[in-house]
Every structure is written in C-alpha cells, then in structure tokens.
C-alpha positions in Angstrom: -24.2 17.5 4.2 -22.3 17.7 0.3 -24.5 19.8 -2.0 -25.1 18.4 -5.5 -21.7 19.5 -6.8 -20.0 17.3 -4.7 -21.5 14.1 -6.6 -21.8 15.0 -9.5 -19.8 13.1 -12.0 -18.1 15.0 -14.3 -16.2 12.4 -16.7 -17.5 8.7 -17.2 -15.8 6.1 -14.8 -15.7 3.4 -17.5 -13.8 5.0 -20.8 -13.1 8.6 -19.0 -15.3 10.7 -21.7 -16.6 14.0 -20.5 -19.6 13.3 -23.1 -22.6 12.6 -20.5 -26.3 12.9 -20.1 -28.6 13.4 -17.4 -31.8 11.5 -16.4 -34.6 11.1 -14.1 -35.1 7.4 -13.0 -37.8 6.5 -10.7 -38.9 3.2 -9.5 -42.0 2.0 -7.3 -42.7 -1.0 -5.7 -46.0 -2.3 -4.2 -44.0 -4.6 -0.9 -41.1 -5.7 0.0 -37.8 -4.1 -0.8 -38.0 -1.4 -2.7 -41.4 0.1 -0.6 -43.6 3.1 -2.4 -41.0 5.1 -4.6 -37.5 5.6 -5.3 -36.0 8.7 -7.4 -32.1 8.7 -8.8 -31.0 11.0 -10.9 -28.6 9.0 -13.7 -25.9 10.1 -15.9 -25.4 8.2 -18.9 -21.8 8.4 -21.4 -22.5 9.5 -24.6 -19.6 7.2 -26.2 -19.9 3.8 -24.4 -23.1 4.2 -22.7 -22.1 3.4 -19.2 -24.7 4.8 -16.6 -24.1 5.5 -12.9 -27.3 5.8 -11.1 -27.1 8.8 -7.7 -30.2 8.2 -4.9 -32.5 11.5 -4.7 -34.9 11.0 -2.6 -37.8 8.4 -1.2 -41.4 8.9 -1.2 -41.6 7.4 2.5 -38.1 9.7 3.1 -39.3 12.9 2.3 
C-alpha cells in the first residue's frame, strides 16, 4: 500500500505552481450514495485556485 508521500501533490496540475494549500473536506450524507461520512484531504493552488480533492477515509470504512 503507497504511504502519503506517494500522493501527495507537489505542484498544481492546472498552471504548474508549487504555491498550494492543504485542507480537510468532509461530507455526510443521510441515504443513498454518499452513506454516513466521507473525509478527503484537498490541496488548493494559491495562484489559480485549482483544487484536487485525495479520499481519506469512510466512517462505515474504518
């Protein structure tokens, strides 16, 4: 299994700035779909604003 290293980005994939920002993004749903809670960590570029979301971990998973 990759550790964290592996995936984590280290320039942005839309204008190639090294300029990025890390946050916590969870999101919970009742039925359906999404089920009881989803975490993903999400880098953000500083100069365009371009996010890429990476899946942490499921309520239900873990």
């Amino acid at each position: 299994m990759p550790n964290r290293a592996d995936w984590v980005p280290t320039k942005c994939a839309g204008c190639g700035s090294e300029q990025l920002k890390r946050a916590e993004l969870s999101m919970h749903g009742k039925l359906g779909f999404l089920g009881p809670a989803y975490r993903f960590d999400v880098y953000i570029c500083k100069e365009c604003g371009y996010s890429e979301l990476f899946f942490q971990g499921a309520k239900w998973i873990m």
